[in-house]
LUMDRENDO-7851 format. One record per residue (C-alpha): residue number from 1; x, y, z. Coordinates in pm, whole numbers. Example, Ala and Ser with C-alpha at 12.3 -4.5 7.8 and 13.67 -1.06 7.14 Angstrom:
! residues 2
nr:1; east:1230; north:-450; up:780
nr:2; east:1367; north:-106; up:714
This chain:
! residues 188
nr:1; east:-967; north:-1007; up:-274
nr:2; east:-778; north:-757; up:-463
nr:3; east:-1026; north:-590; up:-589
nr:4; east:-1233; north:-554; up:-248
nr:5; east:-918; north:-442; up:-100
nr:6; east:-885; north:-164; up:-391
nr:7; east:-1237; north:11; up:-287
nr:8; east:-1166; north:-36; up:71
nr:9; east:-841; north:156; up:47
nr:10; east:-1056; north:441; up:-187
nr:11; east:-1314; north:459; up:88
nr:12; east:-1070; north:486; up:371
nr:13; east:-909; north:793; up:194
nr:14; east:-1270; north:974; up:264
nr:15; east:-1327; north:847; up:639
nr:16; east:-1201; north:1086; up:952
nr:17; east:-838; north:949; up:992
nr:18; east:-486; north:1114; up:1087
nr:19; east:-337; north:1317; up:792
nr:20; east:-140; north:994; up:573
nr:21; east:-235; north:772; up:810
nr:22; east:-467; north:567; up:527
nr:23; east:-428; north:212; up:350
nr:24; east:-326; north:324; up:-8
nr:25; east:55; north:203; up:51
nr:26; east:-5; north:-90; up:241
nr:27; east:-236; north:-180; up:-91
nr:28; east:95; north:-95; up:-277
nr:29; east:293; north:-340; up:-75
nr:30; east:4; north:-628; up:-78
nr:31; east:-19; north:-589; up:-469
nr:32; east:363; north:-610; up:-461
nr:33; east:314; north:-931; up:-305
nr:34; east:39; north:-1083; up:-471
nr:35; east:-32; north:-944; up:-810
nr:36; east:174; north:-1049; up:-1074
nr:37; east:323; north:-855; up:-1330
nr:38; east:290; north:-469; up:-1408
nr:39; east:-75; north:-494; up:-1315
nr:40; east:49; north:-485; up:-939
nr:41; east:138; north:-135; up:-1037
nr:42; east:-205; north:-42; up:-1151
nr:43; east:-422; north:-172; up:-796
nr:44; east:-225; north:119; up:-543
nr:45; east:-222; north:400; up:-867
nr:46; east:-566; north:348; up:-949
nr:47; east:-663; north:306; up:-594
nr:48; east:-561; north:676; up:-553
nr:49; east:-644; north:823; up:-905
nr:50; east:-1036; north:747; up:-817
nr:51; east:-979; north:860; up:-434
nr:52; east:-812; north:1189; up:-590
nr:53; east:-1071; north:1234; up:-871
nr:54; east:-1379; north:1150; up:-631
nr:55; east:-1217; north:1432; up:-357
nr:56; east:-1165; north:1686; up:-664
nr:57; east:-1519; north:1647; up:-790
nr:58; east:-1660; north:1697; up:-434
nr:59; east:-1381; north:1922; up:-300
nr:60; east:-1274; north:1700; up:-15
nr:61; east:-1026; north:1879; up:177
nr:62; east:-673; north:1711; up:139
nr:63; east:-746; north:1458; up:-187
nr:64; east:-813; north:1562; up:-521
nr:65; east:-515; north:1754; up:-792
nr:66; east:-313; north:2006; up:-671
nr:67; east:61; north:2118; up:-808
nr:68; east:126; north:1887; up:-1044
nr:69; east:495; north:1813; up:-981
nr:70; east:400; north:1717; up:-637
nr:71; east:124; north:1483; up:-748
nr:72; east:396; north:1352; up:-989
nr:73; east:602; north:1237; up:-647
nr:74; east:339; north:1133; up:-463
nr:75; east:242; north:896; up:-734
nr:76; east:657; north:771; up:-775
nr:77; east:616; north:732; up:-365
nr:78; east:283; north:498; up:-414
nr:79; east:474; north:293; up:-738
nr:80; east:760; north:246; up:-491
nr:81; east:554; north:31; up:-249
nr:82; east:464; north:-197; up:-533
nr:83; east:879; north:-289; up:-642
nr:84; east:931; north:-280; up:-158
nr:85; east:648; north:-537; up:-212
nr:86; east:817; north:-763; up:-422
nr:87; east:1107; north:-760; up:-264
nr:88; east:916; north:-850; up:102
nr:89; east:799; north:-1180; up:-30
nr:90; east:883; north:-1531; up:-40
nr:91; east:741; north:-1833; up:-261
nr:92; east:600; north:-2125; up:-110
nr:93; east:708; north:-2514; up:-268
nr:94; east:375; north:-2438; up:-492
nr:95; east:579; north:-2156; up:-655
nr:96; east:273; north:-1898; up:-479
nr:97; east:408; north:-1573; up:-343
nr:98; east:355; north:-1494; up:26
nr:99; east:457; north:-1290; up:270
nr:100; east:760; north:-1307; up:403
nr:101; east:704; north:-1239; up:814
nr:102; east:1078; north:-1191; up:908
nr:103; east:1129; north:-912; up:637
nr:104; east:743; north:-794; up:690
nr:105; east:832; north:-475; up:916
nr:106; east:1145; north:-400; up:715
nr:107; east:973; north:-372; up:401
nr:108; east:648; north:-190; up:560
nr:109; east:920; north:38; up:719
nr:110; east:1116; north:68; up:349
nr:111; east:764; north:161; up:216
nr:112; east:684; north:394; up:445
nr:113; east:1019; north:564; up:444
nr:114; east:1082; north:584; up:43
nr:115; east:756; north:724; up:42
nr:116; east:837; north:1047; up:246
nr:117; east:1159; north:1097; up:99
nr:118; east:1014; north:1085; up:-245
nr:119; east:636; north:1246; up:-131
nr:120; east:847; north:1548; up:-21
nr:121; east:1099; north:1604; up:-249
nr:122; east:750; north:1691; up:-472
nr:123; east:626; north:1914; up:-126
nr:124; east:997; north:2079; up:-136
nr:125; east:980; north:2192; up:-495
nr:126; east:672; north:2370; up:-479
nr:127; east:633; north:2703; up:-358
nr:128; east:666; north:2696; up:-13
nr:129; east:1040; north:2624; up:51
nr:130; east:1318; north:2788; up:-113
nr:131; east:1514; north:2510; up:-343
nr:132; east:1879; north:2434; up:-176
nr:133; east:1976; north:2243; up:143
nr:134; east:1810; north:2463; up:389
nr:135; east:1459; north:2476; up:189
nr:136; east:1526; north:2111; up:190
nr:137; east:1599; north:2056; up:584
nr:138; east:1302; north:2293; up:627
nr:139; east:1042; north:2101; up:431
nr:140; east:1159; north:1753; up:569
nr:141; east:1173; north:1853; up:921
nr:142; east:819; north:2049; up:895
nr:143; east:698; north:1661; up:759
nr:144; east:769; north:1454; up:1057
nr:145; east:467; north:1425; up:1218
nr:146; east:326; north:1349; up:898
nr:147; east:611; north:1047; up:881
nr:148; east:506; north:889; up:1188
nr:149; east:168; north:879; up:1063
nr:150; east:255; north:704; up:733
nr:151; east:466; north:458; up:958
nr:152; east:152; north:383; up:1150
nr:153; east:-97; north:337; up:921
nr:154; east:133; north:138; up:656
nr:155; east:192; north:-111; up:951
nr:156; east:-219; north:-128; up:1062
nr:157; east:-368; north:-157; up:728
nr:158; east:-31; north:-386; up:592
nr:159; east:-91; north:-601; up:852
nr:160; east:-436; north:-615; up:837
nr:161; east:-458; north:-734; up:453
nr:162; east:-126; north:-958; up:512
nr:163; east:-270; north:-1105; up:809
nr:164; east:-619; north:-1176; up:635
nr:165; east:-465; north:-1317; up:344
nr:166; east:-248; north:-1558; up:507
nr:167; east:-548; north:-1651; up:752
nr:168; east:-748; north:-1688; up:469
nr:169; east:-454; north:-1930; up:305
nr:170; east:-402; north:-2125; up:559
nr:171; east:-776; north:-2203; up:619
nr:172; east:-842; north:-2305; up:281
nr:173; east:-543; north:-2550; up:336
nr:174; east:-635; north:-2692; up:614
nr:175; east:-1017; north:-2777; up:526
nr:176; east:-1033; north:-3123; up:489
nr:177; east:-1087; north:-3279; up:147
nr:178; east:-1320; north:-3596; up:160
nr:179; east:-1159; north:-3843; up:-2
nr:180; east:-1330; north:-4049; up:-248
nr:181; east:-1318; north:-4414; up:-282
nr:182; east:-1314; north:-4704; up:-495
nr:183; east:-1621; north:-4672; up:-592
nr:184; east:-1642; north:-4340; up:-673
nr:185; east:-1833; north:-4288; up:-324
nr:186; east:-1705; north:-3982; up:-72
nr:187; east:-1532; north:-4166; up:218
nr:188; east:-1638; north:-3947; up:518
């Protein structure tokens, strides 16, 4: 599932959608979740190294390299997801991670928000805003609408891949085993 879930969130980066309104730290928070180890780090980095690579070989307007300290943050901001995702799940009496539903919008909403602070720190050092408290004010102010977007489509596409994989959990669960007899037979 991970890995379908990794190419969806690279081909949602190239469909018409609000600006940061895409799935790339919802995947963050679902591989926080799910994937164990440092390899939960890799699914939401790689997810946007090949959206960013694919958009700088065929100039897509807003993915691909730019300033390099602000890729630097924007990268941080996605790797930050992953360590909110861990911290957003629970373990079942098999020892298997799930969600955790009563910390779910906190930790979309801790995502979301560690993500702008960080994501623009990176927009404030470049060359648009002048580096001290006002520049700073400026550049976070000038990024709201961009915050309510990133609030909106961390809680659509989190959702959507939480929902599925606890749906898809609890179905396997409850199909019924046949049981098998005495004999070796399947009791129906």
């Amino acid at each position: 599932m991970i890995y379908l879930l990794t190419l969806i969130a690279v081909a949602s980066r190239f469909l018409p959608h609000p600006p940061n309104f895409a799935c790339i730290g919802a995947l963050g928070l679902f591989a926080g979740c799910y994937v164990a180890g440092r390899r939960a780090y890799l699914v939401p980095l790689l997810a946007l190294a090949a959206s960013d690579i694919l958009g700088q070989m065929f100039a897509v307007s807003g993915l691909g390299f730019y300033r390099p300290e602000q890729m630097l943050f924007v990268y941080l901001g996605m790797a930050a997801s992953v360590a909110i995702g861990r911290l957003g799940r629970r373990f079942n009496s098999a020892e298997q991670p799930s969600v955790s539903w009563q910390r779910f919008p906190l930790t979309v909403l801790a995502a979301s928000t560690v993500f702008f602070v960080v994501s623009n720190v990176g927009v404030w050092l470049g060359p648009w805003y002048a580096t001290n408290l006002s520049g700073l004010l400026s550049c976070f102010t000038a990024a709201i609408p961009f915050y309510g977007y990133t609030i909106a489509g961390d809680f659509f596409f989190a959702g959507a891949m939480f929902g599925a994989m606890e749906l898809a959990r609890s179905g396997a669960a409850a199909t019924p085993k046949p049981a098998i007899g005495m004999t070796g037979t399947i009791v129906r």
